[in-house]
Rosetta silent file (secondary structure, phi, psi, omega in degrees, C-alpha in Angstrom):
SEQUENCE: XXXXXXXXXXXXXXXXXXXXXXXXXXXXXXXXXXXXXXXXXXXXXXXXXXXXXXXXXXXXXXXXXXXXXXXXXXXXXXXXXXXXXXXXXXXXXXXXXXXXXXXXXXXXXXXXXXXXXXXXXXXXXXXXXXXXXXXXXXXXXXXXXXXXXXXXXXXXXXXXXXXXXXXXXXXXXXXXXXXXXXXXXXXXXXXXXXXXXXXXXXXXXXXXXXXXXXXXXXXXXXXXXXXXXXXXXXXXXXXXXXXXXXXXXXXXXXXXXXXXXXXXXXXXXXXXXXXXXXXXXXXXXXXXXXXXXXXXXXXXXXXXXXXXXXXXXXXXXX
SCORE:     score description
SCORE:     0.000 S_00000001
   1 L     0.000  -39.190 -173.560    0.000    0.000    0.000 S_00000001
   2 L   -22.254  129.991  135.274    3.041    2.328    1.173 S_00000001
   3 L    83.916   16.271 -171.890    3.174    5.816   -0.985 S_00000001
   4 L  -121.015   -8.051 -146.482   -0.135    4.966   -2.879 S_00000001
   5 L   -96.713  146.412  173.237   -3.018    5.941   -0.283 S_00000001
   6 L  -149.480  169.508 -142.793   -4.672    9.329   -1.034 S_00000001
   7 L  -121.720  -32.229 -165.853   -7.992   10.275    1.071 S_00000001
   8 L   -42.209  147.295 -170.840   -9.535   12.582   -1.577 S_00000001
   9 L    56.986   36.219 -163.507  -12.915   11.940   -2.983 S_00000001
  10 L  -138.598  174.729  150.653  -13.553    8.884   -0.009 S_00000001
  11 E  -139.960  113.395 -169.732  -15.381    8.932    2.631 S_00000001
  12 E   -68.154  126.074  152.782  -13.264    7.870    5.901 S_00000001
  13 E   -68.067   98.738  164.983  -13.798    6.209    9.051 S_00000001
  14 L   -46.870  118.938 -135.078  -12.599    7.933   11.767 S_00000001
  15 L   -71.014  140.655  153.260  -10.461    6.724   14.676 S_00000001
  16 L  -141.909  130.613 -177.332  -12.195    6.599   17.945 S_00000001
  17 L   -68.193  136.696  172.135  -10.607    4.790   21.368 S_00000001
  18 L    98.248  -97.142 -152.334  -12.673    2.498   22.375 S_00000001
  19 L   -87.661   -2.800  175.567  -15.413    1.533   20.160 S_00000001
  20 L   -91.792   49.149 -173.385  -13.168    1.770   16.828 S_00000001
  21 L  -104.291 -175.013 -155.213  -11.351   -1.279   17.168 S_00000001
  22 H   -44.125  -44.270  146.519  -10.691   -3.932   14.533 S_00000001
  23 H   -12.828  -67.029  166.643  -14.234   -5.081   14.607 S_00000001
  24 H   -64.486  -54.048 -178.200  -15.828   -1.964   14.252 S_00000001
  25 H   -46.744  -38.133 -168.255  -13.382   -1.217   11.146 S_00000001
  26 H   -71.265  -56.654 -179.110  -14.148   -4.254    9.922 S_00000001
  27 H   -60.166  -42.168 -170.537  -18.181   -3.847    9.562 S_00000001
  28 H   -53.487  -56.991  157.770  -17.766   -0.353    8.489 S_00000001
  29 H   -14.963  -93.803  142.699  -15.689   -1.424    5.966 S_00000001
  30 H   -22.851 -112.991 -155.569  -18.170   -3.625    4.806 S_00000001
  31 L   -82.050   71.416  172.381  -20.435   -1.550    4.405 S_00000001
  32 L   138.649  -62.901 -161.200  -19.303    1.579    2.338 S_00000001
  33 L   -42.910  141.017 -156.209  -16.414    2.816    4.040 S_00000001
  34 L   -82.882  -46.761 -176.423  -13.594    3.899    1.699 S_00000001
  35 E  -167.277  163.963 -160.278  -10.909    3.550    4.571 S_00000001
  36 E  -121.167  164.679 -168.054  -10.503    3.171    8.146 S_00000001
  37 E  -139.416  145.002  167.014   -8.298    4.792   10.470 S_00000001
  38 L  -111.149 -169.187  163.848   -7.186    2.979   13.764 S_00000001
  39 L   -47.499  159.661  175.583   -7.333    3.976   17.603 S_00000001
  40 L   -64.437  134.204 -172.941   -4.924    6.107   18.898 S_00000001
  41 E  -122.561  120.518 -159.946   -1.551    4.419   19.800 S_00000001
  42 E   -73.540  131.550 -173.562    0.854    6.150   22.333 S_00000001
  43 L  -118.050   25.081  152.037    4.230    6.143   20.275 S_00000001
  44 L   -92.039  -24.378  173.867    6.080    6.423   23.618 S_00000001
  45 L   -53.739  -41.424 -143.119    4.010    3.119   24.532 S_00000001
  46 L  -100.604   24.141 -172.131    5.221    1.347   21.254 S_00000001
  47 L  -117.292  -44.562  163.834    8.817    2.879   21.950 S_00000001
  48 L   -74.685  -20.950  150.768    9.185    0.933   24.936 S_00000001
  49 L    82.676   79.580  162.647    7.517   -2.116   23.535 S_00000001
  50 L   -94.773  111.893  177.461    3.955   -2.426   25.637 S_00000001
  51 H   -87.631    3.469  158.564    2.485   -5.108   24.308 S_00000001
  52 H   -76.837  -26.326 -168.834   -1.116   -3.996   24.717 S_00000001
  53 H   -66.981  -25.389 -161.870    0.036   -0.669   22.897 S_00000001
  54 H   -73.374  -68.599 -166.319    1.304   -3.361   19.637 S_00000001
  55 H   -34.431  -87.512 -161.587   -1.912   -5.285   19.813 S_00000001
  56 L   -36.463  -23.390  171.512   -3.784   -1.912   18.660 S_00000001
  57 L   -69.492  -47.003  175.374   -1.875   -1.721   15.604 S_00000001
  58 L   -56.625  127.092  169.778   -2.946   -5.161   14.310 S_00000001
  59 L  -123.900  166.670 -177.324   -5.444   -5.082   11.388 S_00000001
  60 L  -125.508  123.945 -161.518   -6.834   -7.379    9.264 S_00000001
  61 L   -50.639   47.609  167.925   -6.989   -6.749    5.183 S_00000001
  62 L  -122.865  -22.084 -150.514  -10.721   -6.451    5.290 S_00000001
  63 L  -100.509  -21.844 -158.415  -10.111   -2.730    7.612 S_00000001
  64 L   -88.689  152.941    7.913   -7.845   -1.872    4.256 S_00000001
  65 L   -73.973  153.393 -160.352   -6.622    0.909    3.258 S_00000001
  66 E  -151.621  144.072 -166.071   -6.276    1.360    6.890 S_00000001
  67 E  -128.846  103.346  170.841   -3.948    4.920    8.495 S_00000001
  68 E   -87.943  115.692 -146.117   -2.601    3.928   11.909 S_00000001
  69 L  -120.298  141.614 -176.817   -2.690    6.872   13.983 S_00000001
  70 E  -123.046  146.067  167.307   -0.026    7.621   16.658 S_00000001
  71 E  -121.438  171.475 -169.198   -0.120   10.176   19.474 S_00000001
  72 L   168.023  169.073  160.631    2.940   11.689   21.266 S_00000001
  73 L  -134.632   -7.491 -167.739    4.943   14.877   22.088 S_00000001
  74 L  -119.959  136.125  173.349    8.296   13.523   21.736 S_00000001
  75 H   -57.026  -33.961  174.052   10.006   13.634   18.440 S_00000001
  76 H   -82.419  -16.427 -162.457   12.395   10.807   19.132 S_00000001
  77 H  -117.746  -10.791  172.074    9.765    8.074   20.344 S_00000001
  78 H   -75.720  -76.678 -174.763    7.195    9.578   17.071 S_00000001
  79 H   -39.925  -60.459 -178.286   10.051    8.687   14.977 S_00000001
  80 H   -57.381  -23.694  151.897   11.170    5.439   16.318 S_00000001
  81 H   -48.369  -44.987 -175.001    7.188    4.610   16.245 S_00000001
  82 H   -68.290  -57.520 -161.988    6.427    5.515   12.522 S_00000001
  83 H   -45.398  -59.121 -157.465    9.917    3.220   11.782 S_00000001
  84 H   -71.191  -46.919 -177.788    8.057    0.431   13.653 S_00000001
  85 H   -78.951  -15.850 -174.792    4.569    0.627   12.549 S_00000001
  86 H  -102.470  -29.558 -172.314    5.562    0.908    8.772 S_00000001
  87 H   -85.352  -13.815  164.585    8.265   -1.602    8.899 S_00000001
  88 L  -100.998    1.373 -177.447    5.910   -4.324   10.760 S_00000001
  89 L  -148.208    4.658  167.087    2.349   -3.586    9.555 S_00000001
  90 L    22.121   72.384 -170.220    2.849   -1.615    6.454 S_00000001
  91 L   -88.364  162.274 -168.034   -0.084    0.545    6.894 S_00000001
  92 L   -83.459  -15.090  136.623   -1.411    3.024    3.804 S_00000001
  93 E  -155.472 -167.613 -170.521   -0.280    5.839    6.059 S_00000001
  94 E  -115.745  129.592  150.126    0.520    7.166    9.670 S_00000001
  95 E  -163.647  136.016 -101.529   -1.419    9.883   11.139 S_00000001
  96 E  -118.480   99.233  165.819   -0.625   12.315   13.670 S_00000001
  97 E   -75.809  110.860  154.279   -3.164   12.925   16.562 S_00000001
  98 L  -134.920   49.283  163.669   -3.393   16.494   17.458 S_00000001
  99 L  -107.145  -14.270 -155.698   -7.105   16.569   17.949 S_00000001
 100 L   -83.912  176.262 -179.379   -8.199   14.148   20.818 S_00000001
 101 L  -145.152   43.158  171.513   -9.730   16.491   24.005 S_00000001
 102 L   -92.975   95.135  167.794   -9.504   13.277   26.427 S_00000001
 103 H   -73.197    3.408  165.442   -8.395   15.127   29.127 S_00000001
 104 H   -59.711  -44.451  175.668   -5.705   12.610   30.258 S_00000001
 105 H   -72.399  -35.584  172.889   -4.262   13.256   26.888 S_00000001
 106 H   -75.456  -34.502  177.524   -4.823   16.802   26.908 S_00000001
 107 L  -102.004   24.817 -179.689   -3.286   17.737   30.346 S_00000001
 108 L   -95.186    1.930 -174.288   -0.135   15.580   29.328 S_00000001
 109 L   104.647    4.162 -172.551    0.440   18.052   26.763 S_00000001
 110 L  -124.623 -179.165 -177.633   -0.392   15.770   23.583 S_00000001
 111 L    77.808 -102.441 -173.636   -3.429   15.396   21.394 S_00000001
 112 L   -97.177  -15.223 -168.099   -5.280   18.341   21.015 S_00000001
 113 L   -83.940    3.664 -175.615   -3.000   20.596   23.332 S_00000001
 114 L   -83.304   -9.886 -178.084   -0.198   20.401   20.433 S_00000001
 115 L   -50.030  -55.522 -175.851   -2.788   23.393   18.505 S_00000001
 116 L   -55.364   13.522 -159.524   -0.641   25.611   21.324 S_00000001
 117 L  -170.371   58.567 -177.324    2.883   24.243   20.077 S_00000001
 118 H   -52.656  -65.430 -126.681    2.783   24.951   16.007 S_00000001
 119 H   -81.374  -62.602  169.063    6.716   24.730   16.398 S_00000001
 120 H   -74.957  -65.034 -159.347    6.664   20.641   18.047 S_00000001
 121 H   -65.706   -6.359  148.080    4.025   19.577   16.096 S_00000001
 122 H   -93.110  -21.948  164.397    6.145   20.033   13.063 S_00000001
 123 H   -40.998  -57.999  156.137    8.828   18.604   14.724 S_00000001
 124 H    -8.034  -97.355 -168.650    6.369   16.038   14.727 S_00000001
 125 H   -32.243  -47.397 -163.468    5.405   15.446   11.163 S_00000001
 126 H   -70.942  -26.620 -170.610    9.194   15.537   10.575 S_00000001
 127 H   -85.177  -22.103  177.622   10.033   12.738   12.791 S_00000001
 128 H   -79.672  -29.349  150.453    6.952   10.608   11.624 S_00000001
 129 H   -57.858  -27.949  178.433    8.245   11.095    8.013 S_00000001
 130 L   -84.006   -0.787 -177.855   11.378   10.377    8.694 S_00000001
 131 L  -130.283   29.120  170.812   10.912    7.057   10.203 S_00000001
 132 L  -140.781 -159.800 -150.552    8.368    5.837    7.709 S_00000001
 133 L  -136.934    1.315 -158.753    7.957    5.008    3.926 S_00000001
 134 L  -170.456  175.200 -132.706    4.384    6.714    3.076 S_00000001
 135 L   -67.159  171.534  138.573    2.140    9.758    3.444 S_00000001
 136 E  -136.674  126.795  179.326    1.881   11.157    7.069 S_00000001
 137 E  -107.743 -169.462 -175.875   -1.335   13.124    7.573 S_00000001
 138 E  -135.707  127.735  177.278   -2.373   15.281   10.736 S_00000001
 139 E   -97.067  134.358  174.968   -5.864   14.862   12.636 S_00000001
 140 E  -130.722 -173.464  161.199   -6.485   18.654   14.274 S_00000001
 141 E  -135.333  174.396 -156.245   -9.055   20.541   15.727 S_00000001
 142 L   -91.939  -14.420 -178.019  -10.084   24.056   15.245 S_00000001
 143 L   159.635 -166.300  171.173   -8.714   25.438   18.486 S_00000001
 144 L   -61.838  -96.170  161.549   -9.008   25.382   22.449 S_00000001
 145 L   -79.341  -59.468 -162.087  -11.627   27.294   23.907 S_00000001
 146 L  -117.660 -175.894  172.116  -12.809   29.011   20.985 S_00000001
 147 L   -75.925  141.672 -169.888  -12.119   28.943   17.187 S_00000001
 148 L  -123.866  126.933  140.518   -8.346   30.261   16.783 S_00000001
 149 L   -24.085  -57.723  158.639   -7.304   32.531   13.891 S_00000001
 150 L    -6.797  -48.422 -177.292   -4.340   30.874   14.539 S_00000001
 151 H   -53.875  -23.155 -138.081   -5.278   27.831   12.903 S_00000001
 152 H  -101.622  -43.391 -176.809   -5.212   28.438    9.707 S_00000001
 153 H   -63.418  -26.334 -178.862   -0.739   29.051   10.260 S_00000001
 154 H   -55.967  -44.146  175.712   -0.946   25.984   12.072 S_00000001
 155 H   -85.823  -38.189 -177.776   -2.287   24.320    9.027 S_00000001
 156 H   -82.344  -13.123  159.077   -0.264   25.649    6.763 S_00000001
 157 H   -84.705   11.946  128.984    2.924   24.425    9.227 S_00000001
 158 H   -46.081  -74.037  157.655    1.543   21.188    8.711 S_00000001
 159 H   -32.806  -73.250 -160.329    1.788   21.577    5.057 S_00000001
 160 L   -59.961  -45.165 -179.297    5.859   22.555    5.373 S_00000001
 161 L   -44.643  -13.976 -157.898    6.390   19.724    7.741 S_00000001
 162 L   128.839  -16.041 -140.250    5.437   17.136    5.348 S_00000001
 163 L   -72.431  158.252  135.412    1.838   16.053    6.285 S_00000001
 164 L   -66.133  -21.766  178.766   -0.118   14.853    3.327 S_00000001
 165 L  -176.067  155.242  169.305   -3.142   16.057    4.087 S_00000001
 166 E  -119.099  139.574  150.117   -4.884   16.972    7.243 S_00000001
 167 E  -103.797  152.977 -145.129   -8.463   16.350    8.603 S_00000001
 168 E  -131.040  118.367  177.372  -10.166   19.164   10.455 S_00000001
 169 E  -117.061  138.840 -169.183  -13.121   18.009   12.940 S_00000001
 170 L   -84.578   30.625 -158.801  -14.751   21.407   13.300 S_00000001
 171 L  -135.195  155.439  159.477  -15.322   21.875   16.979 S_00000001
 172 L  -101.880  147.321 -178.137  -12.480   23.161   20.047 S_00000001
 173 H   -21.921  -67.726  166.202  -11.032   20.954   22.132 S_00000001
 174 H   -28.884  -29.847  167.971  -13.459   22.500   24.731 S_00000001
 175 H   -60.556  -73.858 -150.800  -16.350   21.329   22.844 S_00000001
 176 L    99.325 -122.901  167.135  -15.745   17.714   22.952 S_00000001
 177 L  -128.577   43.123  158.206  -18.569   16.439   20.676 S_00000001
 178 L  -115.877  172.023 -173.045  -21.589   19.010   21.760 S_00000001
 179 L    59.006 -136.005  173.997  -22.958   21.941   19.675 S_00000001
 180 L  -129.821 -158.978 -179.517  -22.012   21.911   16.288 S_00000001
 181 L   -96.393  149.885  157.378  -19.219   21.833   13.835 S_00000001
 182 L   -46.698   77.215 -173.285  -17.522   24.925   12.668 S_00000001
 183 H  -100.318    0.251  175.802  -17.580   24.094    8.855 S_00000001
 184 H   -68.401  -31.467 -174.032  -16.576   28.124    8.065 S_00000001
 185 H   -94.075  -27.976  176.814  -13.207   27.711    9.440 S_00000001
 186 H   -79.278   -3.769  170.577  -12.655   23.976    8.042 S_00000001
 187 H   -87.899  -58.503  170.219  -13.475   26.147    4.546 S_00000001
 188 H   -46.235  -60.078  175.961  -10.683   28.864    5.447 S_00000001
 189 H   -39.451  -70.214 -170.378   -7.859   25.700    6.180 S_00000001
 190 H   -26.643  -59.272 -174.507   -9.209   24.809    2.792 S_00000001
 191 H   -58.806  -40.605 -168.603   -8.742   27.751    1.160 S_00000001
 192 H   -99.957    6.021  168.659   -5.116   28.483    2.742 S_00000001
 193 L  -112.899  171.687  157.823   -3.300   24.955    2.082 S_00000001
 194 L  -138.323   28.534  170.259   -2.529   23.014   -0.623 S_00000001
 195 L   -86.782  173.784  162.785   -2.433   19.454    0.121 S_00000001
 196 L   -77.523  161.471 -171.344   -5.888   18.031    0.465 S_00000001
 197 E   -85.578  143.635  175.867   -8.315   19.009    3.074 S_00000001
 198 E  -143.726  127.046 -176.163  -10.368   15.898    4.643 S_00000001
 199 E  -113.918  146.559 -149.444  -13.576   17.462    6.873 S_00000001
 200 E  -141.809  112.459  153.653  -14.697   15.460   10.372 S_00000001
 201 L   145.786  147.864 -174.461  -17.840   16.417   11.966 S_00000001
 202 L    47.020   10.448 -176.717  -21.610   16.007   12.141 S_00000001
 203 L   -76.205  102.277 -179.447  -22.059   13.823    9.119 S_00000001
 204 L  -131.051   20.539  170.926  -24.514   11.235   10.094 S_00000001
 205 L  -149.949 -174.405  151.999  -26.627   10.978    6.252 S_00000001
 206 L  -121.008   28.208  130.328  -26.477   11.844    3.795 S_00000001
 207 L   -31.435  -67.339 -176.148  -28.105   14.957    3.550 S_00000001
 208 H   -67.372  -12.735  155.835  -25.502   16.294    6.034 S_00000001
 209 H   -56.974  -25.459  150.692  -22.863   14.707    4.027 S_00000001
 210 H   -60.479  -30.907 -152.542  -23.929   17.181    1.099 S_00000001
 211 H   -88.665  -74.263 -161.595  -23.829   19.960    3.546 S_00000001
 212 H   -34.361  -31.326  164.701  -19.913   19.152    4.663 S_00000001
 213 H   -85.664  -45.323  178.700  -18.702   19.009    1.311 S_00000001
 214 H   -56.838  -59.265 -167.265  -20.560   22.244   -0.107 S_00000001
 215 H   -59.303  -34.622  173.041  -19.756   24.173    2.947 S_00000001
 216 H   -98.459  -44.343 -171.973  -15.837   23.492    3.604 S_00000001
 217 L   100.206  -22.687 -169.084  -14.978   23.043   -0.175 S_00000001
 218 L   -39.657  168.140  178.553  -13.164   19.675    1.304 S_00000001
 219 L  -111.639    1.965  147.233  -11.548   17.151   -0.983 S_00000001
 220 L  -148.331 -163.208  175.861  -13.370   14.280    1.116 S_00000001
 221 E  -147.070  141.943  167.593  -15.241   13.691    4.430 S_00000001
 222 E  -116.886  157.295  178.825  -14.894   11.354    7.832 S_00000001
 223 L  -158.823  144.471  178.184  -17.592   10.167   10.279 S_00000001
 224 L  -139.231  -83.034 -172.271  -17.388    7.948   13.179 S_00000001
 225 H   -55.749  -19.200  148.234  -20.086    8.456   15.547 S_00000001
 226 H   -43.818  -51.065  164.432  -22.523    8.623   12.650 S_00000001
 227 H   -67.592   29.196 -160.460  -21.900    4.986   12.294 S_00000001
 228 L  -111.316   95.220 -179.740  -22.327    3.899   15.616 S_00000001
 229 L   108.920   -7.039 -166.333  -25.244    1.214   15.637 S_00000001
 230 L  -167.802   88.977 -164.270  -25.674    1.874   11.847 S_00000001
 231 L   -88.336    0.946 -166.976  -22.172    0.899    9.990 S_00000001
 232 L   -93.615   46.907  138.668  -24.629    1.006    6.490 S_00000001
 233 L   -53.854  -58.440 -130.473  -24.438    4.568    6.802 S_00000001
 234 H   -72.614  -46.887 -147.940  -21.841    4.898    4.607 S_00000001
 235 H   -82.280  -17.757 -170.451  -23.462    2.552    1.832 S_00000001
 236 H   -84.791  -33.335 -177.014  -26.774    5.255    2.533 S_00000001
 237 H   -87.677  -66.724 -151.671  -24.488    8.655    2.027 S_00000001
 238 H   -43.287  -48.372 -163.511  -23.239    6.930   -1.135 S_00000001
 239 H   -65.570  -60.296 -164.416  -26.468    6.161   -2.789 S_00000001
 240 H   -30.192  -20.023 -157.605  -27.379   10.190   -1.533 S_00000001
 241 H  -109.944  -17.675 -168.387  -24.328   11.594   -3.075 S_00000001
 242 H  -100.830  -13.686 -174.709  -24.725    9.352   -6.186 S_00000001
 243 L    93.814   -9.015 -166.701  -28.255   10.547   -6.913 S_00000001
 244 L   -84.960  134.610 -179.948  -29.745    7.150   -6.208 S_00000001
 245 L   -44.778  119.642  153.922  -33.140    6.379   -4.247 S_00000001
 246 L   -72.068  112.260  174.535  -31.806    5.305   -0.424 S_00000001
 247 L   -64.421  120.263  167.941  -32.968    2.150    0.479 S_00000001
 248 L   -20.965  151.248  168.716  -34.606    2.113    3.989 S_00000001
 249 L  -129.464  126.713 -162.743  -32.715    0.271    6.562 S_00000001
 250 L  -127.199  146.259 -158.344  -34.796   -1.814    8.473 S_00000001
 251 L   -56.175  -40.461  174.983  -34.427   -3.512   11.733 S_00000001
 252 L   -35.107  -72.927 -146.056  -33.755   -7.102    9.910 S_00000001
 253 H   -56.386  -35.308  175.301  -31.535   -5.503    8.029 S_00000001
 254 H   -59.372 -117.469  161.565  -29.558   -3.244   11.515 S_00000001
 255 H    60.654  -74.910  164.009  -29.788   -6.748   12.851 S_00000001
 256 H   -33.764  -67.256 -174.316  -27.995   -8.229   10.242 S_00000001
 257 H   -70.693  -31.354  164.283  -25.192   -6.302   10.370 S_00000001
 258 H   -31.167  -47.914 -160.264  -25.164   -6.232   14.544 S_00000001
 259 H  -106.892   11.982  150.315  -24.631   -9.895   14.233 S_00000001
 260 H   -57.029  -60.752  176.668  -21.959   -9.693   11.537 S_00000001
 261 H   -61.752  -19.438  176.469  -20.079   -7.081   13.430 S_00000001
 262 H   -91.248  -93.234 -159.083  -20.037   -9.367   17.187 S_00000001
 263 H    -8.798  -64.867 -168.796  -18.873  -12.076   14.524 S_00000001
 264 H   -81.933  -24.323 -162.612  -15.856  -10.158   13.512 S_00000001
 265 H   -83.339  -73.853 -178.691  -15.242   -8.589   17.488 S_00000001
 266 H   -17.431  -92.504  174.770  -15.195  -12.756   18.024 S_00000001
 267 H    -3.504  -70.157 -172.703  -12.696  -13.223   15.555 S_00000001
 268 L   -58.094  -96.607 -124.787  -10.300   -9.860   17.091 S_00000001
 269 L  -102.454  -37.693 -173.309  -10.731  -10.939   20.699 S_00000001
 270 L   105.326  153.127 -161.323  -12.447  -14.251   21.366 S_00000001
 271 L   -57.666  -38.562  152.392  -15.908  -14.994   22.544 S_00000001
 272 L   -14.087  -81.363 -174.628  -15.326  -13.822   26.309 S_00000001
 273 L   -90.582  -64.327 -158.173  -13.829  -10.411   25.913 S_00000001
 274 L  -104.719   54.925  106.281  -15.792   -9.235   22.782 S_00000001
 275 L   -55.708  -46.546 -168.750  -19.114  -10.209   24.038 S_00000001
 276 H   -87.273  -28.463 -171.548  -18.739   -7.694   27.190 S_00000001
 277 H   -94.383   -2.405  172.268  -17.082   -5.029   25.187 S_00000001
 278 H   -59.677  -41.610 -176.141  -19.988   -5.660   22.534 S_00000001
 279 H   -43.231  -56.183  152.830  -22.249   -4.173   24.889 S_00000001
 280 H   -30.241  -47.022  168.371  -21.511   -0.799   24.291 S_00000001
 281 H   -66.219  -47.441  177.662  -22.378   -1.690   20.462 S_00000001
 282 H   -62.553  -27.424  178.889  -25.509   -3.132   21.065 S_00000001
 283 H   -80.334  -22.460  149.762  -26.740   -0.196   22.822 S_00000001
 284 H   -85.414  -13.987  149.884  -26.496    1.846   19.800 S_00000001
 285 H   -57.223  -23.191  162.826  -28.046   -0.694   17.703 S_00000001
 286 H   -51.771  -56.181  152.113  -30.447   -0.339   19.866 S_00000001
 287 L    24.422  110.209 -165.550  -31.149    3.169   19.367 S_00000001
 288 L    42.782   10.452 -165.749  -34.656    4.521   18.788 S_00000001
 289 L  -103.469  119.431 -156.075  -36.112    1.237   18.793 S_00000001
 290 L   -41.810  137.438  169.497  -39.571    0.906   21.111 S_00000001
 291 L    79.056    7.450  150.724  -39.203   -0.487   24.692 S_00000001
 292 H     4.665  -67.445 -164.159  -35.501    0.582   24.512 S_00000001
 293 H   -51.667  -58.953 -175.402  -35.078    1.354   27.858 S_00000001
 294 H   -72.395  -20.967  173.069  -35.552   -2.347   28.944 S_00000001
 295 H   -57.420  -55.079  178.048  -33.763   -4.030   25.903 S_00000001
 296 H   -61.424  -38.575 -175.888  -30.550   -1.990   27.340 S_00000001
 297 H   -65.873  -18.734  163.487  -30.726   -3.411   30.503 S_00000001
 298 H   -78.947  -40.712  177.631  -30.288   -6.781   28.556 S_00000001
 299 H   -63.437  -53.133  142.872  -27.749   -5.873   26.740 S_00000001
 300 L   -18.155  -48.331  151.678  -25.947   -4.704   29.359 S_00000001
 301 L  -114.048   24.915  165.331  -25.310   -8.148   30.651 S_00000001
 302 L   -52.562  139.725 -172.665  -24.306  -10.203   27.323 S_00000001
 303 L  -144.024   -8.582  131.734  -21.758  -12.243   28.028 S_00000001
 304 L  -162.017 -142.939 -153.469  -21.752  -14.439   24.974 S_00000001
 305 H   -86.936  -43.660  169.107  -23.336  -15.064   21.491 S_00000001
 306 H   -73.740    3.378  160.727  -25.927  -16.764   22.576 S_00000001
 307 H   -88.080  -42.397  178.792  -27.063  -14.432   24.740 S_00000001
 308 H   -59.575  -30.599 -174.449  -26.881  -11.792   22.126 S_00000001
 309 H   -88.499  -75.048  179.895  -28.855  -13.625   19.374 S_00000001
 310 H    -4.475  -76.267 -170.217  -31.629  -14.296   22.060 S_00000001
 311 H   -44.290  -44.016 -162.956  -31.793  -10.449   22.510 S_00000001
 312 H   -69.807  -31.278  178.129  -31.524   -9.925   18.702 S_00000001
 313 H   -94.102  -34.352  175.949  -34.611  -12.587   18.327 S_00000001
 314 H   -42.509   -8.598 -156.097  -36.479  -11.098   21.039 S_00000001
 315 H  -116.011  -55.638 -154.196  -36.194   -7.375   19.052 S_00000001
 316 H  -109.884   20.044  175.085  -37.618   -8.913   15.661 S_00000001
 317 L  -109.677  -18.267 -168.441  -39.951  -11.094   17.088 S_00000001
 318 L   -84.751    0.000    0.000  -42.188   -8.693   18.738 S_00000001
């Protein structure tokens, strides 16, 4: 894959810790997604050789093209990371968290708190290029507290570093995920770089998948929590974007894919372990669906597949 991956025109998954592990990639995949991104991986962890930090790196060529995303502040343990991740897992690129607002990440000085440090986060780029073979992009955010004029030099010192392209989720750090996204300022980054642009926020149809691309000007778009419970979005923004009547999705059909996606979590983890961390999943398949409330409280205690398909025939049976 090395020196071939380019994000433009796609529409990405987006890393998230926790529920975006190989599983998750894997359904998404399936249905629509152009390329996957993976959780964040501490490249001070993978410098020191953690062997839970390795384990997050492994994907399986159904997730591909797949961007392995590293976080960090130090230049020396970014390099010696990139070196590692490209020469054992030869991923279609590396990319550079300086977006997460987890404040454990945020009050170590990494993630999103690198907006404040233009100067190391090219240090950055340069050490992740230098110790890999393919693109390195940059995940950012729009600012702190507020939207920063700032950004837009920020982006373009991004650009001199190396990155290939950045994506811009349109909210400050301070946000989190409430209100909405900023798409005026992911249109100014646009406007002022000249790698591509890739725009991350509120897309969860595809109406609003029309809006993100008209409004920013982007050369593609990512969504992650839009898929959470409903990985056919993607194949649903596609038809929308394509002109084509969007097929309904109907609980058989959520269903379906629910018990595809604990299928592949099996696979990753074993029957045990991704039954309990499936829960989490199930509760957004769950989602809008009548009598909710009590349905969660089942879900809640799956503990293996055959608990889960119960629940799954109890939900189409009534």
């Amino acid at each position: 894959m090395a020196g071939n991956f380019s994000p433009c025109n796609k529409i990405g998954l987006a890393p998230m810790a926790g529920p975006g592990d190989s599983g998750f990639r894997r359904i998404c995949r399936e249905c629509g997604a152009d390329y996957t991104v993976t959780e964040m991986i501490s490249a001070k962890a993978l410098r020191y050789g953690a062997d839970k930090t390795v384990a997050l790196a492994k994907y399986t060529k159904d997730e591909t093209p797949i961007l392995i995303q590293l976080f960090g502040r130090e230049p020396e343990s970014m390099e010696y990371a990139a070196a590692y991740i490209w020469e054992h897992f030869s991923p279609a690129g590396i990319d550079l968290n300086m977006g997460c607002p987890a404040p454990k990440i945020f009050n170590n000085r990494e993630g999103s708190a690198l907006l404040r440090e233009p100067d190391l986060a090219s240090e950055l780029v340069r050490a992740a290029r230098k110790g890999c073979g393919g693109p390195v992009s940059v995940k950012m955010r729009i600012g702190i507290d507020k939207p920063d004029p700032a950004i837009i030099d920020f982006a373009r010192e991004m650009e001199s570093a190396g990155a290939a392209f950045i994506t811009v989720h349109g909210r400050t750090r301070d946000q989190f995920y409430s209100g909405s996204a900023n798409y005026d300022v992911i249109r100014e980054i646009k406007k002022s770089v000249s790698i591509p642009v890739i725009a991350n926020g509120d897309v969860v149809d595809g109406f609003s998948a029309e809006r993100i691309l008209r409004e920013t000007n982007a050369d593609g778009f990512m969504l992650a929590r839009g898929a959470l419970g409903a990985p056919d979005v993607f194949q649903r923004i596609k038809s929308h974007l394509n002109g084509a009547e969007q097929e309904m999705s109907t609980l058989e059909k959520r269903f379906e894919i629910c018990r595809k996606h604990l299928a592949y979590a099996v696979d990753d983890k074993g029957e045990e372990r991704a039954c309990v961390e499936f829960r989490k999943h199930m509760l957004w398949y769950l989602k809008g669906i009548p009598g909710a409330a009590a349905l969660k409280v089942q879900a809640g205690r799956i503990s293996s597949i055959v608990e889960c398909e119960s629940l799954i025939a109890e939900i189409l049976n009534k």
